[in-house]
N, C-alpha and C positions, 0 to 999 in steps of 0.2 A: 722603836719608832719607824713606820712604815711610810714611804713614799703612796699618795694617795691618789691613785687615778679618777678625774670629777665627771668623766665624758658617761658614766653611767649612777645610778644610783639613788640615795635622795639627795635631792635638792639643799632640802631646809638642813638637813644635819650635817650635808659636807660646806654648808655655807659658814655653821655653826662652829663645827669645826675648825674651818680653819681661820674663822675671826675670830674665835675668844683667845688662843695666846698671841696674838697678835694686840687685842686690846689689854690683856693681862700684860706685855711688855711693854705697849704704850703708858698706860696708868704705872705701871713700878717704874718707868723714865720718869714720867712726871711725880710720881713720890722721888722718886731722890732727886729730882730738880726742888722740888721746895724744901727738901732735907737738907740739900746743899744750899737754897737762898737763907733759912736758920739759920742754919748753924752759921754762915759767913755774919749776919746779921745778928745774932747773938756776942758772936768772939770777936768779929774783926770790924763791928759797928756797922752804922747807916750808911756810910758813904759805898762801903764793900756791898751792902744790900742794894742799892741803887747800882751799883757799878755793873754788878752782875746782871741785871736790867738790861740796862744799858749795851754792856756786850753780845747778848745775848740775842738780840736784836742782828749786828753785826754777822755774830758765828755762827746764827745758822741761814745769814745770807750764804756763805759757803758750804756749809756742812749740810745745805739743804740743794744746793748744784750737785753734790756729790750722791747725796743718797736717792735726789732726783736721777742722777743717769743708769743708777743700779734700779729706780722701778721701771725704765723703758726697758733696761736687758731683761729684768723678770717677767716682762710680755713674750719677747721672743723665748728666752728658757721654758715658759708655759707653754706658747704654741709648739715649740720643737717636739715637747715631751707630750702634749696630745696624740700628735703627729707619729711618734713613737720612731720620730729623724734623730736619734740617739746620734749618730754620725756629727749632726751639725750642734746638739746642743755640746756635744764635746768642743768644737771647733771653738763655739761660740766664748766657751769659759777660758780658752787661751787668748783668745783675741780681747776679751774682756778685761782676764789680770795682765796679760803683758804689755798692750798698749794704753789700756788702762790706767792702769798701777805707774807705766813713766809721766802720764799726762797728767796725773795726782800729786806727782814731784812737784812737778812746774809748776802746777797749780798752789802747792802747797807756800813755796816761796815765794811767786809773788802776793799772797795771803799776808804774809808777814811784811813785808813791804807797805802794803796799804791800808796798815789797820791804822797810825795815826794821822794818817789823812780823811781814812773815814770815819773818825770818832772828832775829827775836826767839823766834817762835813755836813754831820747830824748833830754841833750844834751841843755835846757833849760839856754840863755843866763841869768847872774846872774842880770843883770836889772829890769828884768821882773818876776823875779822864785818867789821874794815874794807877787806880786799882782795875779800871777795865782792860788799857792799854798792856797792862801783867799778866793780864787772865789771856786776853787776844793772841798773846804771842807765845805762848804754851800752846795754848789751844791747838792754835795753825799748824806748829811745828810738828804735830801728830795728824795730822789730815789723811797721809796716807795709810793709819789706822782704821781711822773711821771708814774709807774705802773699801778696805778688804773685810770689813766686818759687814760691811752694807752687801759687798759683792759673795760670799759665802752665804750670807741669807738670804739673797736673791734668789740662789742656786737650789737652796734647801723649801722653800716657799715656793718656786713654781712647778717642784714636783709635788707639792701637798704635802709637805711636812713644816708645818711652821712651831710645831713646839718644841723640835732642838735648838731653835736661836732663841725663843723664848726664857731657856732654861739658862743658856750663855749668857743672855743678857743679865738673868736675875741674876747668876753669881759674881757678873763686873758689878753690878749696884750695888753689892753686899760689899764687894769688897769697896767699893768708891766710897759710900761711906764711914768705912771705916779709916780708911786713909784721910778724908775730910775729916773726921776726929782727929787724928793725928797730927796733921798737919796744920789744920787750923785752929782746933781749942786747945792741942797743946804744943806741939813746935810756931806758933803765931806767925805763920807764915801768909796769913791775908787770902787772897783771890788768887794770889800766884800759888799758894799751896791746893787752893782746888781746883786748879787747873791741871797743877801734877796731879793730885790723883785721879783726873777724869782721865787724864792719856792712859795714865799706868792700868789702869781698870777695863777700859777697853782694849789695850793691848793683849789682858788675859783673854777678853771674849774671841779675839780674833786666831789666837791660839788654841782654845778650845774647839774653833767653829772647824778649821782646817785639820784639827787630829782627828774628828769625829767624822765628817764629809769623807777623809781618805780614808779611815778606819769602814765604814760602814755604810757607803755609798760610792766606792771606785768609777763606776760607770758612770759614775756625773763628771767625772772632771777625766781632764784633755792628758792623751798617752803621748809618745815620739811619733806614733803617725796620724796625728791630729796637728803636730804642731808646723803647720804651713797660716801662709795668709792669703785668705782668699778677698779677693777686692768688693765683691757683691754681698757678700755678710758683711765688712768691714764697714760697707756704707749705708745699709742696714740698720746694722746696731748704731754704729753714727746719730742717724736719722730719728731712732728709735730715742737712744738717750737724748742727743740735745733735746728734742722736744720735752719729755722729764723732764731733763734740769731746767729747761727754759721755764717748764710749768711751776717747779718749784718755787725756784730760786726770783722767778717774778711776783709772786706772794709773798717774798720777804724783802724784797727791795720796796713793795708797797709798805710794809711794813716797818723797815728801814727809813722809808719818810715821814711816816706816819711818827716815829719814835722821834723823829728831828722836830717834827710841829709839838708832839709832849713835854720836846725838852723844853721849849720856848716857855712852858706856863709855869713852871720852878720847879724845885726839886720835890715838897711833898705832891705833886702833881706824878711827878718820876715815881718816886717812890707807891703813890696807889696806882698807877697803870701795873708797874712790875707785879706789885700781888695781882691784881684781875688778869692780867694776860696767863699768870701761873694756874689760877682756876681754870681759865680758859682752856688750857693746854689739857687739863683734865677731860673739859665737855669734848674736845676737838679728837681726843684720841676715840672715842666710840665710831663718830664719824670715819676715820681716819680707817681705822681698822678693819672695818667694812666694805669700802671702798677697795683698799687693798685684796681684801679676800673675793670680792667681787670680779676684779681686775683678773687674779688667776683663775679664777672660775670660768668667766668669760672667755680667754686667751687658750685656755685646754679645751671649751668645745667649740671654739671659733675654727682651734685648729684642724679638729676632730669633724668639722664641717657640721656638727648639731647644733642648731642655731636655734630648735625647740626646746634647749635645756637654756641657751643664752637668754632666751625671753623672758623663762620661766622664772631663770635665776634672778634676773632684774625684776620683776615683779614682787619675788619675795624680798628682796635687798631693800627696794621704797618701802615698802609696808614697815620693814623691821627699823629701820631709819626714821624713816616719819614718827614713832611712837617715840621711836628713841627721842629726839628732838624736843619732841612738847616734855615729856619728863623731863631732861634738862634744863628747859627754859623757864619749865615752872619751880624747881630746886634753886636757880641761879635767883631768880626774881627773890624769890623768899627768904631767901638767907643770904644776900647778899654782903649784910653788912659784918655778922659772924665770922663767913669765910673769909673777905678781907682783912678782917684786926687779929683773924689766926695769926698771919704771913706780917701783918706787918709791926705788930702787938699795939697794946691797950693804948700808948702815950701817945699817937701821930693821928689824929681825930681828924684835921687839913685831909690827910692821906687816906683814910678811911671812907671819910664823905667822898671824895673825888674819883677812888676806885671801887666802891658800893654804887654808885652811880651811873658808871660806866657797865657793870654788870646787867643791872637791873634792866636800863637803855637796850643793848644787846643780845638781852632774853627774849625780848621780842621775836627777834629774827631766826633765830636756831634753826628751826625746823627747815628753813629754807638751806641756808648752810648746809643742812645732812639730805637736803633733796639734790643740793647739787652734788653732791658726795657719789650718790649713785650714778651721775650719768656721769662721773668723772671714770668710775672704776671701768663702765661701760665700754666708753670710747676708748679710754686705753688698750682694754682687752681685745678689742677687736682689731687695734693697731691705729687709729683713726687719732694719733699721739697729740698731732696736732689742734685739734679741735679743745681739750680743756687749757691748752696756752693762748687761745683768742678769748677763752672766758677768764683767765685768770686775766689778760691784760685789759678786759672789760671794766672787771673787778676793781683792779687798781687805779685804774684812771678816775673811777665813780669814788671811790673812797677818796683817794689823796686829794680831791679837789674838791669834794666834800667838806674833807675835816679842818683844810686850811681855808674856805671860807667862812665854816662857822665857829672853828674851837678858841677864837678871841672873845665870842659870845657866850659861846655853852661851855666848853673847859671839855672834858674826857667826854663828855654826853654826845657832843658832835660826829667825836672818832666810833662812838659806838652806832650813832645816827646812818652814818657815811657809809657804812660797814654792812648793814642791812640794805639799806638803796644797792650799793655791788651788789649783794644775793641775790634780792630780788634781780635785778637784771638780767644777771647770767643763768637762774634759772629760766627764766624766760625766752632765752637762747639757745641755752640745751633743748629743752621742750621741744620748740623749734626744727632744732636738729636730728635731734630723737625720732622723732615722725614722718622726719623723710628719708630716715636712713631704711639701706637694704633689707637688713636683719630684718625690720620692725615689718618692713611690708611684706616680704616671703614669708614667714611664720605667723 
């Protein structure tokens, strides 16, 4: 597997390239996230089925701060390595894992600290509050896993290799559920057993990613006369990440509320959001995947000072996105009600109508979703980090005030109502932005 330089070549192949194992690891996450909402829902009942829901909401309020700051460093790791400032993208990966990696500690603990206030705070039906509160505090206690597994693929993705974390990931999901077998259909160890084997599983990915990166990429990562700290990277990267995590981590605190106004409508309410959000995760990884491939593409000929391949590149990204979109909206709409009684089975008909409904509702919107997808990858690549964290706080404030004025009326129909008004918005802000910025007018 060859690091990929983007600043020359074609467009549409190295686009290609390097979104499809990036979407191929999104979609096998989301297969074994509903392999793991089964089988919990199969062996350890409803309530572990709802619980995980529910948590889920919660862990990747954090887990989405942390792999948000590792896509701000993957901007700079991509500009550096346009740039061919091998010097500084060294620099970068010791100030990354060392200050990093302690700030992940901290972070980590106080995670465990405030998972039962926040499962308080969204309103967490009392059925399910002890099998999520099991799952939370596993989870967290591995945080600095997920870190260095986010920070390693950072590393490997903005020199244009994204299908050796691809490869790492498939073999922790292999192994993840197998350990959810064990642990949950036959040691009955509940949600607190899949939550061991999510750490244990990502621990192998994070060990695979470091033997392979030192094995056969040395020059990406930091020697003894790299390891200084330089104050102007330092705040840099800074910059760079919060902005990420803020981007992230504030789409799931919208999200976060959102789940607190679904508890409010009862448990098979809980119960059919938790399947549709899990379809969802499915539609969101295409977008997702693109944007990211977008984002290094961008960032290597930003660096590279070719702003006629960044044009080009976002041209082709809308187009393949836009199609993207309408096919899923029209797959979501039509099958709605199938894909829901997959996840949640035949007997929960409350749950079925509620989160069929909320699909359906939200099909609408997609195409918009995957329009802002591009100009998110856009802006970031160029470093302009800032810019999709005023759209995502656009976003959130149009949905949650949305969905709790109308979902006493409509049920899940609202949250999906709410959710389209955000896109549409901040598409229409990007757009905005988009056409005033540098790039757009020099090229």
């Amino acid at each position: 597997m060859k690091n990929q330089d983007l600043t020359s070549g074609n467009i549409k192949t190295q686009l290609f390239t390097l979104a499809l194992p990036l979407l191929a690891g999104s979609i096998l996450q989301q297969l074994y996230n509903t392999a793991d909402t089964v089988i919990l829902g199969r062996y350890a009942g409803m309530e572990a089925f709802g619980a995980v829901g529910v948590a889920g909401t919660v862990m990747n309020l954090f887990i989405f701060i942390l792999s948000g700051s590792c896509t701000g460093m993957t901007v700079l790791f991509a500009q550096f390595y346009g740039r061919k400032a091998m010097d500084q993208f060294r620099m970068e990966s010791f100030l990354t894992l060392i200050f990093g990696g302690g700030l992940t500690v901290v972070f980590s603990l106080s995670a465990v600290m405030m998972t039962e206030p926040l499962l308080r705070l969204i309103h967490t039906p009392a059925s399910v509050f002890p099998y999520a509160k099991s799952y939370l505090m596993i989870i967290f206690s591995g945080l600095i896993i997920t870190y260095l597994y986010n920070l390693f693929s950072s590393i490997l993705r903005a020199a244009g290799n994204t299908k050796a974390a691809f490869l790492f990931l498939a073999a922790a999901i292999i192994t993840n559920i197998v350990l959810d077998l064990l642990f949950v259909a036959k040691a009955r160890m509940g949600t607190a057993g899949a939550a061991l084997a999510t750490v244990l599983a990502q621990l192998l990915s994070v060990l695979l990613c470091i033997i392979y990166t030192k094995r056969r990429y040395p020059e990406l990562l930091f020697t003894g006369k790299d390891m200084h700290f330089d104050r102007a990277m330092a705040k840099k990267t800074l910059s760079f990440s919060f902005a990420a995590a803020l981007h992230q981590s504030s789409l799931y605190i919208g999200k976060l509320l959102i789940q607190g106004t679904v508890n409010t409508l009862g448990t098979e309410a809980v119960y059919g959001y938790t399947a549709a959000t899990r379809i969802e995760g499915f539609a969101n990884s295409f977008g997702d995947s693109q944007s990211q491939a977008l984002s290094v593409f961008t960032a290597q000929n930003w660096g590279a000072g070719k702003k006629d391949r960044v044009r080009l590149g976002i041209k082709h990204g809308f187009l393949l996105l836009a199609a993207m979109g309408l096919a899923l909206s029209l797959l979501m709409y039509t099958k709605a009600v199938p894909l829901t009684a997959l996840l949640t089975g035949d007997g929960h008909s409350q749950a079925i109508t509620a989160g069929s409904g909320y699909l359906r509702a939200i099909s609408a919107f997609y195409i918009l979703c995957f329009i802002g997808n591009v100009f998110v990858g856009y802006f970031r690549g160029i470093g302009l980090v800032k810019v999709p964290v005023t759209g995502a706080a656009l976003h959130i404030s149009i949905r949650v005030l949305l969905s709790c004025l109308l979902a006493p009326e409509l049920g899940l129909t609202a949250v999906s109502l709410a959710t389209g008004a955000g896109w549409a918005a901040v598409v229409l802000f990007f757009l905005a932005l988009f056409f005033r910025s540098k790039c757009h007018s020099e090229t």
